[in-house]
N, C-alpha and C positions, 0 to 999 in steps of 0.2 A: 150378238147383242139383240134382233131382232126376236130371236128366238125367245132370250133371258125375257125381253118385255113382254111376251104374251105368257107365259108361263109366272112371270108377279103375277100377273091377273087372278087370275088361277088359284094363286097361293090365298088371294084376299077373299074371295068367294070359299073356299076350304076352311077358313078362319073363321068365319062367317056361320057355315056349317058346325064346326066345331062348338061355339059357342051356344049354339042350341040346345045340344044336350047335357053342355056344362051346365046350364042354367037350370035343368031338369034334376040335374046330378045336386044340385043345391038345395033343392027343395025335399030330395028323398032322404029318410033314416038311414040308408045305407053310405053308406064310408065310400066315396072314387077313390078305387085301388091308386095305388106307387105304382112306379113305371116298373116293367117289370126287369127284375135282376140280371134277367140272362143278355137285355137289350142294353142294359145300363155296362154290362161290361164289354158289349161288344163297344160302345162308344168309347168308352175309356179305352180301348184297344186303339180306338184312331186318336185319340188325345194323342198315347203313348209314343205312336209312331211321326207326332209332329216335334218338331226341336225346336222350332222359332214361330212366335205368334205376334207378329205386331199388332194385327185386328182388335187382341184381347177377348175374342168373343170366347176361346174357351176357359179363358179364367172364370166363369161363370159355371162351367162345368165344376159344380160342387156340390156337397153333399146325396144322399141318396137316392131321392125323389127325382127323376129327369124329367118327370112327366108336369114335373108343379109350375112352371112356367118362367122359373130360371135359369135354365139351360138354352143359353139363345142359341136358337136354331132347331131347336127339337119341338114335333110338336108329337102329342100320342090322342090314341083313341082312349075319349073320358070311361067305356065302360069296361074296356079291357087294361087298361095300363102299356098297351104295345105301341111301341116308335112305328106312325105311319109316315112321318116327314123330316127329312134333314134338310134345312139349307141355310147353307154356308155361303155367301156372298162377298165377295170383294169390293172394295170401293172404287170406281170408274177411273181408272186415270191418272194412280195414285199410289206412285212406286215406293213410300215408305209403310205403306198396310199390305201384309202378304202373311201367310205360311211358308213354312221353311219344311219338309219333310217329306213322307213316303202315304199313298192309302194303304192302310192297315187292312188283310185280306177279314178280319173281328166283321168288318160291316157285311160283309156277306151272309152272316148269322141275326141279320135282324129283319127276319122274315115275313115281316108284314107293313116291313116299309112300300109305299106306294109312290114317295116322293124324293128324289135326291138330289140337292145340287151342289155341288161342290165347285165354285166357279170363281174366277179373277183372283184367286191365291198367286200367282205368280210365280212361287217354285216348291209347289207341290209336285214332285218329280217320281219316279220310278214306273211301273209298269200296274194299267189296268187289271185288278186281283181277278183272277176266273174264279174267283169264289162268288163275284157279283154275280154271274149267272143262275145262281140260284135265290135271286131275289123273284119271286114268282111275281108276287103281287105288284112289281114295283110299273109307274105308269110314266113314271119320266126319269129321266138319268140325263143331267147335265155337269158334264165334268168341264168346259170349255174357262180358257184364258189360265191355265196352269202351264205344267212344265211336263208331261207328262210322256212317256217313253214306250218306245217296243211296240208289238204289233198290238191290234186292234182282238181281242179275244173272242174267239169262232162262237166262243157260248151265250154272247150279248142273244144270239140268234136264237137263244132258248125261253128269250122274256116274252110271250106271248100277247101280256098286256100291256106291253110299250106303245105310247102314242107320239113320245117325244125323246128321241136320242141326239142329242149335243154334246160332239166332242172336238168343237172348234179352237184355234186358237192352244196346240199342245207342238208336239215333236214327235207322234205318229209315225210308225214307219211301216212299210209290209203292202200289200192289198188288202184292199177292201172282199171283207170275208162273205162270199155266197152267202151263208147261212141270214147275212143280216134279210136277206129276200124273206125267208119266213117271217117277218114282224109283220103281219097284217093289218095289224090295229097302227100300223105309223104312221100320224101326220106329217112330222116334221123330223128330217134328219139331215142334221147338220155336221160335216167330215171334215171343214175349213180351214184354212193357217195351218196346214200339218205336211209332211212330208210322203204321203202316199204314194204308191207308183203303181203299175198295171192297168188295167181295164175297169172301165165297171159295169159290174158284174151285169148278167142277164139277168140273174134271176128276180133283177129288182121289177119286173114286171108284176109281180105278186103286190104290189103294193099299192093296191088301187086307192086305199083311203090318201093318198102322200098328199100333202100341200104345199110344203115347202124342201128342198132340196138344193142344200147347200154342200157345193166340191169342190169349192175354188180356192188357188192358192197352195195345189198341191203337185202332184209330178204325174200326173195322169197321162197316160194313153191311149192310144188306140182308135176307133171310131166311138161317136156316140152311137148308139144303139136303140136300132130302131124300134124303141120300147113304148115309146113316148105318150102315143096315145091311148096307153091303158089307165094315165093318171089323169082322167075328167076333172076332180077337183084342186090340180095343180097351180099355185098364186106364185110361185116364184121360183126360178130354176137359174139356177147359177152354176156353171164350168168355168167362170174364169179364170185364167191364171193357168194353167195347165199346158199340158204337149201334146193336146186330143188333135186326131187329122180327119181327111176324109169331107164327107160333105154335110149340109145340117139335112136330118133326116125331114122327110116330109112328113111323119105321123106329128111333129113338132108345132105343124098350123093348124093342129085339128084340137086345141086345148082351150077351150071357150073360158074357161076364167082367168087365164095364166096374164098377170100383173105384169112382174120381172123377168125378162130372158137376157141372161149376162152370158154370155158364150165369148170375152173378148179376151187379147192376148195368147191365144191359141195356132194351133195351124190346118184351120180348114182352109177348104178352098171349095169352086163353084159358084154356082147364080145364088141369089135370091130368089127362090121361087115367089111366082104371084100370091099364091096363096096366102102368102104374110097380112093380108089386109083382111083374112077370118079372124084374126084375134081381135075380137071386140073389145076385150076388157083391157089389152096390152096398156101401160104407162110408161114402160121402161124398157129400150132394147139398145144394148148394148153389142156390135159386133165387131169393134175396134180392135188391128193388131192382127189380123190375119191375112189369108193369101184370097179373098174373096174376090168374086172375076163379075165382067157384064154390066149391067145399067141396074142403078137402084127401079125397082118396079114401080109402075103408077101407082097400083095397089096399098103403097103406105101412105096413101094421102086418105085415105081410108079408117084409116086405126086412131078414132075422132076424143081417143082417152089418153092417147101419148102426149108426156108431157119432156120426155128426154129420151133424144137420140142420137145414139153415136155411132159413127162406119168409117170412122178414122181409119188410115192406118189400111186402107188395103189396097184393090188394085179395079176395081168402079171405074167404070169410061163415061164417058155423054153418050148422050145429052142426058140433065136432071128431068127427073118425069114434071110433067105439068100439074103443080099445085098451085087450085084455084084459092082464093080468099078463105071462105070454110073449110078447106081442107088444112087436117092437122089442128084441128081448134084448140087443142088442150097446150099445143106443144111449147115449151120455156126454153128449153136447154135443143140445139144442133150444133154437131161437131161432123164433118164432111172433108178433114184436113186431111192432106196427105194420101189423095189416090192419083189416077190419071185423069183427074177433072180441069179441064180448062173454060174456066168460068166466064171470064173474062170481065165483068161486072157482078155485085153482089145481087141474085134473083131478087128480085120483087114481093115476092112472098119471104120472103129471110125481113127486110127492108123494112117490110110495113106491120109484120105481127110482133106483140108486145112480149118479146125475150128476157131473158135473163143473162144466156151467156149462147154469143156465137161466134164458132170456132172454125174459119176456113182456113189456113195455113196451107201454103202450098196447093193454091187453086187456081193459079195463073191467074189473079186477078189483076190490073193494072189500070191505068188512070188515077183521079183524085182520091182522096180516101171519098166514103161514102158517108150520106146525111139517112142518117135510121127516122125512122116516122115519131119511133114512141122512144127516143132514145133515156127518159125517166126510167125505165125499168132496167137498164142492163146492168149486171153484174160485170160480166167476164169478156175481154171481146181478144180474141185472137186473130191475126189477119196480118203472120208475120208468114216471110217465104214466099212472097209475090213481087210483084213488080208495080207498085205504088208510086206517085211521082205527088210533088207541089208540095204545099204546106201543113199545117194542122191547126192553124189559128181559130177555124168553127168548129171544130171535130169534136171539142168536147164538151159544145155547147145542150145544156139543160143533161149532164150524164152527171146527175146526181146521185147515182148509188151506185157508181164504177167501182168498181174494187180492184180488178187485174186487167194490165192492160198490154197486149205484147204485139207490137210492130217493126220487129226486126227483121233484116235481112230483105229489108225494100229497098228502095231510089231514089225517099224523100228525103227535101231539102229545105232547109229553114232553120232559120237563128231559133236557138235554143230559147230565147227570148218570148217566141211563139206561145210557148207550151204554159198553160193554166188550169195544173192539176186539180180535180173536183176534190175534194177537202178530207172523205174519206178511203182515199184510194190509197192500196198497199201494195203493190208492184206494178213497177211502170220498166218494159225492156222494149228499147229501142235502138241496141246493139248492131250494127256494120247496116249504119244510113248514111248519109251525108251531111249529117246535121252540125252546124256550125256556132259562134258563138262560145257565153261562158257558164260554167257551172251556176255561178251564185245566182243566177234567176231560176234555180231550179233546188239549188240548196240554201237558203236562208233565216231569216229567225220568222220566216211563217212559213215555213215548210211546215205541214202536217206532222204528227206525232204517230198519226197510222201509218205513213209509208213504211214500208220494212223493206221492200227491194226497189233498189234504184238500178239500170246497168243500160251504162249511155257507149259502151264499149264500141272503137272501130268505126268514130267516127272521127271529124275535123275538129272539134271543140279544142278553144284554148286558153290562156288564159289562167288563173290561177286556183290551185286549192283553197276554197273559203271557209272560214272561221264553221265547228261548227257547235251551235247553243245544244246547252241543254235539253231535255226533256225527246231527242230523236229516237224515235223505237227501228232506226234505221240496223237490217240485218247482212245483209248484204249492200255493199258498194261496188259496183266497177266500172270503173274509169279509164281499164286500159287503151293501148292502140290510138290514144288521141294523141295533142298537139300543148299539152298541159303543162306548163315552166312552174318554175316558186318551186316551191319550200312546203313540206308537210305540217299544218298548221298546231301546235303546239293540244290544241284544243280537241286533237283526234280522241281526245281521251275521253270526252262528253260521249262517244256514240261504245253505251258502255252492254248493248243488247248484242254488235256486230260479231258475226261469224266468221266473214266472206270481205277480205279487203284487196281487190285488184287495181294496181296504179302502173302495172308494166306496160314497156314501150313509149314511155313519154318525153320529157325534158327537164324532170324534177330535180333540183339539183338541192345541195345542203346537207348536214345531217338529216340521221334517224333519230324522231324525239322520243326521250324516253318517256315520253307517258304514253307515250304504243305499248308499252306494256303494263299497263292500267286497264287494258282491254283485255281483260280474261278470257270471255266466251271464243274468242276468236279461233278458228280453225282453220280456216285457210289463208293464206297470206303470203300477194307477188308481187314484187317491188323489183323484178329484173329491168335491163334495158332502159335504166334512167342513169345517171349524174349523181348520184346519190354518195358522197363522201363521208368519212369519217369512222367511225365504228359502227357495229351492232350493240345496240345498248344490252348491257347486263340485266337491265328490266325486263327483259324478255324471256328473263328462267321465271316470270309471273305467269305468265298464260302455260298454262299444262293442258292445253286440250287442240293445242296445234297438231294440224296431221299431214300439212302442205307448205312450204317455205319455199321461198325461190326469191335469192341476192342476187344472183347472177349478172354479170355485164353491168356493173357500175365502177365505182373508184373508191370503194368501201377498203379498210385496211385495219389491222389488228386483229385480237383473239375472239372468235366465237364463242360465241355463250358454251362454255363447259358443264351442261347440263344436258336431259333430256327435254327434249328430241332432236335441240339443233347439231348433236355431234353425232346421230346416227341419221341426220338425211343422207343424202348421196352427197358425192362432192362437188356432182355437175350442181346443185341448187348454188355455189361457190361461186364459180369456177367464172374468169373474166374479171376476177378486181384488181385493184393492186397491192394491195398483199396481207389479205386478212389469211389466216394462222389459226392452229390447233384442229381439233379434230371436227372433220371427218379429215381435213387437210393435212400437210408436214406439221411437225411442233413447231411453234412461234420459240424462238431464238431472242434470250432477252427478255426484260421485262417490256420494250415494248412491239 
């Protein structure tokens, strides 16, 4: 996506261009050529090859002139008539516009294309033609957010004046082909969202102009390669997502403009070298998800442009280097969860600079929750998987722009009565606390309409299911492992956004109301280990997007829904009532 935005630019300055000598071409006796014939049937060669347009862009592909400015997506040079630009755009987001077909190998015959994008179609499918390799002239090729198959074609490596190759977001398979090394002229080359495997390549050292480089998200191996430092004008380097090993090379700190280093969910291991705090320009370092060893360096208190940083997820000891007040001035976003840190209190520098989202999970913290200085700015506060004790009654005072909030798996204790959600906030998990007390102070008719996940799971709370209104954008609920009686309130049917309904383990006793199956979106759904009597409502062959069910361990009796999905769960989701019947179970006997 990154990529698609700087390359519009590009497009409007080209237009721009264009129109220059259009307006030249107006003023002179001579007649601007028709596009020319042999260009006009290589497009109609990729019409031919598409079978579904919902875009409608090439319903427009009509009559002869491709060049006359009704052919959206074509643009050509006014004094030649030749197709210098295709682009074909998809709409962000927006699974009812797509192409249905194959790329027609026709486009390779239109040899003075400079511009191609063919991108967010969505099931444009089949394999990259090698007949594009003979686009000499061509300066960008983005085929990214298609469906696109088979290996990556050895001959892309023959486009000499490529500056931008995007083939993010397909179903790629094979290695990454040496050959792409010879693109000298490549700024940006984007390989992402595909299924790649092997190494990459050495010979990408040739590629001194690169600025951006995108690989993540794919099945990569091997070490990175000590290549690193031959790309001086490098803004953004991404391996995420991958099965790269080995250690981060040191040519890595020597890249003075590099923005973006996303190396996370991988399997390095080693230090952080000192070095890390020569990247002046860094804003973005991601190394979360690896086997990474040692003490974070003093040296990133250094790097005065970083506004996000993440080292989740690996295996970091103490002590935290000493960051003074200006050090890290840029920074919004720290995530530090989940190594060998034992923190014991949140530093003082986390404390008092103005954050967005800070994420210690798993940092041995303990004592009261903590009073942040500037708590107006925070987004996201994670600070689940510690050993927390007392209340929450100020904690979320002046945290007016809280959005996510996730404190489980502490030792705190307090009436759920406590809690005085900030107004826009959309998940709140505070799962296996001690928190006691009853739902309705936390679900009532002024409950926000942003919450979307509630999950008060695995504590003491008890008390009953409350009514709930209208207008809840509520996506998930769970409620399990508490101490929760009544009756499932009729009204379950208002939460008509919910995906995620957990109430197992409780004391719920009564029927199942049929307007639980009023709730279509619902997909997962546990109602084991209560009191729950009577049938499974027949309403329940309503929701088709169920993929989790579990009755189990109640007093539930009669025939299951004789539809899909409930007759092909397992039988253990069953299994413990008294005597509900039919499939996956014996046949019910009788009509009842």
């Amino acid at each position: 996506m990154r990529i698609l935005q700087w390359v519009l630019k590009l497009f409007f300055l080209y237009s721009i261009f264009l129109q220059f000598p259009m307006s030249l071409a107006q003023t002179s006796p001579l007649q601007t050529p028709i596009c020319s014939e042999a260009d006009r049937a290589a497009l109609l060669g990729f019409k031919a090859r598409i079978l579904q347009d919902t875009t409608q862009i090439l319903s427009t592909w009509t009559g002869r002139d491709c060049c006359g400015g009704d052919w959206e997506g074509v643009q050509c040079n006014p004094a030649t008539g030749r197709v210098t630009v295709l682009a074909l755009q998809g709409p962000e987001r927006d699974s009812e516009h797509y192409m249905r077909g194959t790329l027609s190998t026709s486009l390779g015959s239109l040899s003075f294309l400079e511009v191609m994008v063919i991108s967010g179609m969505k099931h444009i499918a089949g394999t990259i033609p090698e007949s594009f390799s003979g686009l000499v002239h061509l300066s960008q090729m983005i085929l990214e957010d298609n469906s696109l198959q088979g290996n990556i074609p050895p001959g892309l490596g023959l486009l000499s004046n490529l500056n931008t190759l995007s083939l993010n977001g397909n179903r790629l398979i094979g290695q990454i082909p040496p050959s792409l090394g010879n693109l000298r002229k490549l700024q940006i080359l984007g390989l992402a969202r595909n299924s790649l495997t092997g190494s990459i390549p050495t010979t990408f050292q040739n590629l001194h102009s690169l600025q951006t480089l995108e690989l993540s998200f794919n099945l990569l191996s091997g070490s990175i390669p000590d290549i690193l430092g031959q790309f001086q004008n490098l803004t953004l380097f991404d391996l995420s997502n991958n099965l790269l090993s080995g250690q981060l090379p040191t040519s890595i700190f020597n890249l003075p403009k590099l923005q973006d280093l996303s190396l996370d969910h991988n399997q390095l291991i080693g230090k952080i070298s000192n070095q890390i705090g020569s990247l002046k320009s860094l804003t973005h370092l991601s190394l979360s998800s690896n086997m990474l060893t040692g003490q974070i360096p003093e040296s990133i208190s250094r790097l005065q442009n970083l506004w996000y940083l993440n080292l989740s997820s690996n295996a970091f000891s103490d002590p935290l280097p000493p960051i003074q007040s200006r050090g890290l001035a840029s920074l919004l976003s720290v995530d530090l969860s989940h190594n060998n840190l034992s923190l014991g209190t949140v530093p003082n520098w986390i404390l008092e600079k103005e954050l967005s989202d800070v994420h210690l999970a798993g940092c041995k913290l303990k004592g009261s929750l903590p009073e942040f200085t500037k708590p107006g700015s925070l987004n996201s506060i994670d600070l689940s998987d510690n050993f927390f004790t007392g209340g929450i009654s100020r904690f979320f005072t002046n945290m007016s722009n809280l959005q996510k909030l996730k404190l489980s798996n502490n030792r705190l204790k307090f009436d759920v009565l406590e809690i005085k959600l900030p107004d826009g906030i959309s998940s709140v998990q505070l799962q296996r606390n001690q928190l006691f007390g009853t739902l309705s102070s936390i679900l009532n008719n002024r409950t926000s309409s942003f919450l979307e996940t509630l999950d008060v799971s695995g504590n003491q709370i008890s008390g009953t299911i409350p009514e709930f209104t209208e207008g809840l954008s509520l996506k998930v609920l769970n409620i399990g492992s508490n101490e929760i009686a009544g009756r499932i309130p009729n009204s379950v049917s208002n939460l008509v956004e919910l995906e995620k309904l957990d109430i197992s383990r409780n004391k719920i006793m009564g029927t199942i109301p049929t307007s639980l199956g009023l709730v279509a979106q619902l997909q997962w759904l546990d109602m084991s280990i209560n009191e729950l009597t009577g049938s499974i409502p027949r309403s329940f062959l309503g929701i088709k997007n169920l993929r989790h069910a579990n009755f189990r361990a109640n007093r539930l009796c009669g025939e299951i829904p004789q539809g899909r999905p409930y007759n092909i769960f397992p039988a253990s989701a069953y299994a413990h009532n008294q005597c509900l019947c039919g499939k996956p179970l014996p046949p019910c006997r009788g009509k009842n």
